[in-house]
C-alpha positions in Angstrom: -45.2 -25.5 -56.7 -47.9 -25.6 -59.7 -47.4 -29.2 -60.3 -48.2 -30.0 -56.2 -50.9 -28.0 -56.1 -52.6 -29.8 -58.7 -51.6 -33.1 -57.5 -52.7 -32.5 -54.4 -56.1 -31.3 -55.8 -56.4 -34.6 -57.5 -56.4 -36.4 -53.7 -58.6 -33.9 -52.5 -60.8 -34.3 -55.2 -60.7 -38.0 -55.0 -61.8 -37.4 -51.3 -64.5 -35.6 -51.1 -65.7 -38.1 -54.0 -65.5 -41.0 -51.7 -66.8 -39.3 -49.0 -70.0 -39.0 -51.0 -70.6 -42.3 -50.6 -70.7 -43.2 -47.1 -73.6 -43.4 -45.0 -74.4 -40.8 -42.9 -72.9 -41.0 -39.7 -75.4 -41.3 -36.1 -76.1 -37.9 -34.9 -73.1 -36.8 -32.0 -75.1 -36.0 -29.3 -73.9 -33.1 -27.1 -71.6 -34.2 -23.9 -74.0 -31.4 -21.7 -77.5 -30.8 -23.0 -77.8 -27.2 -21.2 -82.0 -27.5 -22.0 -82.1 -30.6 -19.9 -84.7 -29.8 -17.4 -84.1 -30.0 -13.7 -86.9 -30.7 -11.6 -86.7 -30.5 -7.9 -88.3 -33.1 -5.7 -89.1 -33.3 -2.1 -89.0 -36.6 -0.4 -91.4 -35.7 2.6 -90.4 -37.9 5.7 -88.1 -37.6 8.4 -85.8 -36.9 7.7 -87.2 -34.8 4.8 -84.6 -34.7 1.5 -84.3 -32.5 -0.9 -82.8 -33.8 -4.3 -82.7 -32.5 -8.5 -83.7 -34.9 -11.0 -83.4 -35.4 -14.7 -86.6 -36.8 -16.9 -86.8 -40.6 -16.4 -85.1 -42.9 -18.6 -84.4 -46.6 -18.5 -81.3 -48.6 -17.0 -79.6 -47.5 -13.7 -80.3 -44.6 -12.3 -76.5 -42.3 -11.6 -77.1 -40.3 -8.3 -74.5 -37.8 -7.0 -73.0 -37.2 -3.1 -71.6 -33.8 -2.5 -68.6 -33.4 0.5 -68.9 -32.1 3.8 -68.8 -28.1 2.5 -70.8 -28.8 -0.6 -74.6 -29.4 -1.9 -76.8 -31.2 -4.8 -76.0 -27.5 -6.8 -72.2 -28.1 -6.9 -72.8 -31.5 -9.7 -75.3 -29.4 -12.0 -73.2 -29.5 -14.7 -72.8 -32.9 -13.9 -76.6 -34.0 -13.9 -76.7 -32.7 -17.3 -74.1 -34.4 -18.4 -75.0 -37.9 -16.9 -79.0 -37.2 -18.3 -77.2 -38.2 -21.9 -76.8 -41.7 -20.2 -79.6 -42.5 -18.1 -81.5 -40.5 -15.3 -79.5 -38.7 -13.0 -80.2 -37.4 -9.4 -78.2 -35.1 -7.2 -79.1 -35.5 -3.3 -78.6 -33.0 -0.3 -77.6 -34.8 2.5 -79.0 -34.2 5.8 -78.8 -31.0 7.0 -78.1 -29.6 3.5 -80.2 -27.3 1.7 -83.6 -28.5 1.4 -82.9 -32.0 3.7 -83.4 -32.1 7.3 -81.3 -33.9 10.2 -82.7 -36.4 11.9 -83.6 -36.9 15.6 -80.1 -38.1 16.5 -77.0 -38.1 15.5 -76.2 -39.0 11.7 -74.3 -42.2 10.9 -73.3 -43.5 8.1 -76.3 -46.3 7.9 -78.3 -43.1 8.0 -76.7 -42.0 4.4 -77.1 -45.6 3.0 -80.8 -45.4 4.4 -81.4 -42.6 2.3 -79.8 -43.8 -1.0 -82.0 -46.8 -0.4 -85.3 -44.4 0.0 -83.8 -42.2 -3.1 -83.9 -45.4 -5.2 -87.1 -46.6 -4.3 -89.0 -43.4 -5.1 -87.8 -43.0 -8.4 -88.0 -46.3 -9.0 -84.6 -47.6 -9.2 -83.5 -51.1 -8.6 -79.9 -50.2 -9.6 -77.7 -47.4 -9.3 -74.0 -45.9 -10.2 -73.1 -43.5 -7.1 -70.6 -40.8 -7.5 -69.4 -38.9 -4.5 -67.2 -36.3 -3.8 -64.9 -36.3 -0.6 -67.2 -37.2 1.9 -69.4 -38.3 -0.8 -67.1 -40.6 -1.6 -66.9 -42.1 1.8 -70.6 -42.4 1.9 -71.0 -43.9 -1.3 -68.1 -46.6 -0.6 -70.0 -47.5 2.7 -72.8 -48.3 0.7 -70.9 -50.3 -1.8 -70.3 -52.6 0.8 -73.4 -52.9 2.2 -75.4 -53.2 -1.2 -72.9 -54.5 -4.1 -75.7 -56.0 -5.9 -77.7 -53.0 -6.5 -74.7 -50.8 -7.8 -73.4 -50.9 -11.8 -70.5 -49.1 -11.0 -68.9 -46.7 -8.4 -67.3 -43.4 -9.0 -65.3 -41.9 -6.0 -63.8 -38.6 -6.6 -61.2 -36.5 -3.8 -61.6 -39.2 -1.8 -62.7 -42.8 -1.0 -61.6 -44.3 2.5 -62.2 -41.1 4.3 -61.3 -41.9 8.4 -62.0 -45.5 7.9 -58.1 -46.2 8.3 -57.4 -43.9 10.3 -56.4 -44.7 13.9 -58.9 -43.2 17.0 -56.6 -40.1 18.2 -56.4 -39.2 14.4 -59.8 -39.0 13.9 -60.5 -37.4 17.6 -57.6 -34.7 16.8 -59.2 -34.0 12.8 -62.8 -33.7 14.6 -62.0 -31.4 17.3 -59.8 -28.9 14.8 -62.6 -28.4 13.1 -65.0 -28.0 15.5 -63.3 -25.3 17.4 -64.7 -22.7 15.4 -67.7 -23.6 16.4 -67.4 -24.2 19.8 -66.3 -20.6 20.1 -69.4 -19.4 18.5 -68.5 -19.2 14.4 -70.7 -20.8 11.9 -69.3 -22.2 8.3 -70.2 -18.7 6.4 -67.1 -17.8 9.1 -64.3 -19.5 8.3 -65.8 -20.5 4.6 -62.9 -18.4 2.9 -60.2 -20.0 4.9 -61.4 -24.0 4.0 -61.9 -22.6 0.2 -58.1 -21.7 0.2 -57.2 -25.4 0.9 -59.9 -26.9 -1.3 -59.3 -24.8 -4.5 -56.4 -25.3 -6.7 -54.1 -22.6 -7.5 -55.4 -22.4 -10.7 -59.2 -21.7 -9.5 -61.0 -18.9 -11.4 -62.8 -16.1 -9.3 -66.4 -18.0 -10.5 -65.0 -21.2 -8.8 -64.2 -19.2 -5.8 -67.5 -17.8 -5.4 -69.2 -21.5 -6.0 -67.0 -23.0 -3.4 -67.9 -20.2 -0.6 -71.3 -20.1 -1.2 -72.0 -23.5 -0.8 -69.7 -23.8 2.0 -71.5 -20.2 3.6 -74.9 -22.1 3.3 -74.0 -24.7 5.5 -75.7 -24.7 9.2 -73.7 -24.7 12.2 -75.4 -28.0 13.6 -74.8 -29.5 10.7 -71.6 -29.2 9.6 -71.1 -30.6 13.4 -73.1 -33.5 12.5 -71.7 -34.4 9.3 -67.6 -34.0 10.7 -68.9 -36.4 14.0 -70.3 -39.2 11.5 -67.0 -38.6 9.4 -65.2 -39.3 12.3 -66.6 -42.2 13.6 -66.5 -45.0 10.3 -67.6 -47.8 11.5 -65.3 -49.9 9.5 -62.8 -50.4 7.3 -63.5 -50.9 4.1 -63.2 -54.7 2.5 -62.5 -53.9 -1.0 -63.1 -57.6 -1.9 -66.6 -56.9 -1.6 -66.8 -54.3 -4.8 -68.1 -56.5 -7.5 -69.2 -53.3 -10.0 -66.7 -51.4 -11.9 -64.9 -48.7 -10.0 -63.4 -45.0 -11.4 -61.8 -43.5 -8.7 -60.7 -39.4 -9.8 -58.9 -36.7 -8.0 -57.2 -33.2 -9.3 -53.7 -32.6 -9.4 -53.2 -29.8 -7.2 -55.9 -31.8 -4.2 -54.4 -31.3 -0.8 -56.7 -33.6 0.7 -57.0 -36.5 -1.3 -53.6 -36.2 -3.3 -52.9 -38.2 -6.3 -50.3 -40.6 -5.5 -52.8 -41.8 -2.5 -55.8 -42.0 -4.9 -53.8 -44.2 -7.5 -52.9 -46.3 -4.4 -56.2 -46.8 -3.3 -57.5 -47.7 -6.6 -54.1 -50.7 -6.8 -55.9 -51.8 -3.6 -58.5 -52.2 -5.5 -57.2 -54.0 -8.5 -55.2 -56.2 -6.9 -58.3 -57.1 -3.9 -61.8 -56.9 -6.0 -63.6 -59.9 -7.2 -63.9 -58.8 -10.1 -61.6 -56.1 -10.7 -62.4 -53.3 -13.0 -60.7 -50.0 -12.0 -59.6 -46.8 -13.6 -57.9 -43.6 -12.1 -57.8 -40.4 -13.8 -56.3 -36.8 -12.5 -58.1 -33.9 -13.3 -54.9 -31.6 -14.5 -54.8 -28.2 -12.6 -57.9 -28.9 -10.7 -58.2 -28.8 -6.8 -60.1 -31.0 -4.3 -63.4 -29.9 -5.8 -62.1 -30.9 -9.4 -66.2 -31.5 -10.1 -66.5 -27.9 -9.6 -62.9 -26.6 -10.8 -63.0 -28.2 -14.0 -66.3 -29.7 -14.9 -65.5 -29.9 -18.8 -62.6 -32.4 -17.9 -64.4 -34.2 -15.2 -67.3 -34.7 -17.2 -65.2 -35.9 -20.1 -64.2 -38.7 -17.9 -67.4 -39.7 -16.2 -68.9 -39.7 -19.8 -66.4 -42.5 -20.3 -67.1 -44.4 -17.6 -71.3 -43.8 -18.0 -70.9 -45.0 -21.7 -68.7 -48.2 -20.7 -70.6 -49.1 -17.4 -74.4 -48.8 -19.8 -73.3 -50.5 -23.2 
């Protein structure tokens, strides 16, 4: 035992030498800067929208979609974690938070009509959209409209949303959920009931909380209007058109947006893009919200993706 011990002092020895003589290595800079500050801004038309944005920085900027029972709070850790990259925004959509409907009913134009007025007040030619669930949708919808301005697309829980679905499908999905409100309920309601299904069985109590109070926040008229424009795509989607790279993600345990569908979706895409640049990746024991559930794996990932889509 002696005679080991001393040889393998030698190697150690002979080591730490040799590490003495290497240059020092680029400082590692943090995954989530927690002092990154967060400034709210106030885009002051009509419809008025509310957003959080990190400090400017050069190259695209990465804005986040929330789904139909979220808002911009649910990607904080997020934003932080995307302001190592470039400068990140997270939006309310209509009706959320600090963003007002409009006059009429919202469509999914409407969304892209936004992203475009997003972009042009912080001064963003390009931009990498990640959406949750309905985010997703939205953020797809836009992909097709404006390839050119997008360096890459991430889709998480969702991507297609009732684009290929068939008209009594999406008639029966929008008149279950708007039953509860024709009889009078508003989201803060029934909130604990759609956090059951969106939550993974693994969900902590904090997660729990997150999930119902974003989903208790929600107005009554607009939850109604976000489920009609969820409803009513007005196509389906061409996925020849997506020219950026794509990272399509979804938990393990998601009962809406389930895994083996995702990786479909995201073969679609491989096998139909121009230019095909696609990667999946399942959150392990996350839920539907796996942004929320698990933000240190889903951060992980987008990191990734950020670092690839910006060298």
């Amino acid at each position: 035992a002696d005679e080991i011990a001393a040889g393998t002092k030698a190697v150690f020895q002979a080591g730490v030498a040799a590490l003495a003589t290497v240059p020092d290595a680029p400082e590692i800079v943090p995954q989530v800067q927690p002092d990154t500050p967060l400034q709210t801004l106030v885009i002051d038309d009509l419809p008025r929208l509310s957003l959080v944005v990190t400090p400017e920085r050069p190259g695209p900027l990465v804005l986040f979609l929330h789904g139909i029972g979220g808002a911009k709070e649910n990607w904080q850790p997020q934003l932080r974690a995307a302001a190592r990259h470039s400068r990140a925004a997270a939006l309310d959509l209509r009706g959320y938070g600090g963003s007002s409907l409009g006059l009429q009913q919202t469509g999914v134009d409407d969304y892209c009509e936004d992203i475009l007025r997003v972009c042009h007040v912080l001064g963003a030619d390009r931009v990498i959209l990640v959406g949750l669930s309905y985010g997703s949708w939205i953020a797809t919808s836009f992909a097709m409209r404006h390839p050119e301005m997008l360096a890459g697309l991430v889709v998480s829980g969702g991507c297609t949303g009732m684009s290929e679905a068939g008209p009594e499908e999406r008639e029966a999905f929008r008149i279950s959920r708007e039953v509860p409100l024709n009889e009078g309920q508003v989201p803060a309601d029934f909130a604990p009931a759609v956090v059951k299904v969106l939550a993974g069985p693994e969900a902590d109590q904090d997660t729990h909380a997150a999930l119902l109070a974003s989903m208790a926040a929600i107005p009554a008229s607009t939850y109604r209007d976000a489920m009609r424009c969820f409803c009513n795509p007005l196509e389906r989607f061409d996925f020849a058109r997506l020219t950026m790279p794509v990272l399509l993600i979804t938990g393990e345990h998601d009962r809406l947006a389930p895994p083996d569908e995702i990786r479909a979706v995201a073969g679609r895409i491989l096998d139909l893009a121009a230019t095909p640049d696609v990667r999946f990746e399942m959150i392990a024991g996350a839920g539907h919200v796996c942004n929320v559930e698990r933000p240190e794996a889903y951060n992980r990932v987008l990191g990734e993706f950020l670092a690839k889509v910006l060298a």
